[in-house]
C-alpha positions in Angstrom: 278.0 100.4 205.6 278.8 97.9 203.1 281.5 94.5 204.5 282.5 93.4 200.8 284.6 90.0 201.4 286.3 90.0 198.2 289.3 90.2 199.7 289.8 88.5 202.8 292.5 87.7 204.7 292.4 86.0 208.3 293.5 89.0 210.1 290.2 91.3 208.5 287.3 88.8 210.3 287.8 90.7 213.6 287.7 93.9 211.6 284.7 93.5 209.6 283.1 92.4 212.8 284.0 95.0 215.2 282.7 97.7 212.2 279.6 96.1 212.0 279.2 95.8 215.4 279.8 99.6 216.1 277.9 100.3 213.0 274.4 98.7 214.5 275.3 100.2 217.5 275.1 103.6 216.0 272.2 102.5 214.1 274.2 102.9 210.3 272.7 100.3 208.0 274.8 96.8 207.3 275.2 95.4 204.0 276.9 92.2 203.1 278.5 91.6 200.0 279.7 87.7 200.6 281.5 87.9 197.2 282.7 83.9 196.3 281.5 82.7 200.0 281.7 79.4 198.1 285.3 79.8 197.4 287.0 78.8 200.8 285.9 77.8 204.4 287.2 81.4 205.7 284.8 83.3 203.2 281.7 81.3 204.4 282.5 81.3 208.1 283.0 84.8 207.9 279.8 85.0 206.0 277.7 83.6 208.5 278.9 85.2 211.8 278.3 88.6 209.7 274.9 87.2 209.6 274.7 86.3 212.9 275.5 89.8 214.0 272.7 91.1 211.9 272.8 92.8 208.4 270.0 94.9 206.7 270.1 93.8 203.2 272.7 91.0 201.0 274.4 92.2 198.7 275.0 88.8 196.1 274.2 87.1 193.4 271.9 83.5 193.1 275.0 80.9 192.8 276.0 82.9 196.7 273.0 83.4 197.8 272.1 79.1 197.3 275.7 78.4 199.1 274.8 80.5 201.6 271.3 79.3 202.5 272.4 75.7 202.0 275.5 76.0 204.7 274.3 78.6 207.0 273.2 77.0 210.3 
């Protein structure tokens, strides 16, 4: 399953969650895409509890991938 943030709204964090959760639970393989995680506090927030929760593979490029390592944790 791929959780592609590139359009999220507030009310879609619960969502994305809940689907990964049941989708680890049914052992289907998580993919992030944390597109623009830079962009706004919601988009790296969200990021990183999708993290959290576990993912198999990240889908981004290097300028994400840097934000992301720098702010997670």
């Amino acid at each position: 399953m791929v959780i592609n943030i590139g359009s999220l709204r507030v009310s879609d964090v619960v969502d994305f969650l809940s689907a990964q959760q049941e989708a680890r639970r049914h052992g289907v393989p998580v993919i992030l895409d944390p597109v623009d995680a830079s962009f706004s506090p919601l988009r790296l927030e969200t990021s990183r509890r999708l993290l959290e929760q576990g993912v198999e593979a990240v889908r981004d490029n290097y300028a994400e991938n840097l934000f992301i390592a720098v702010h997670h944790g």
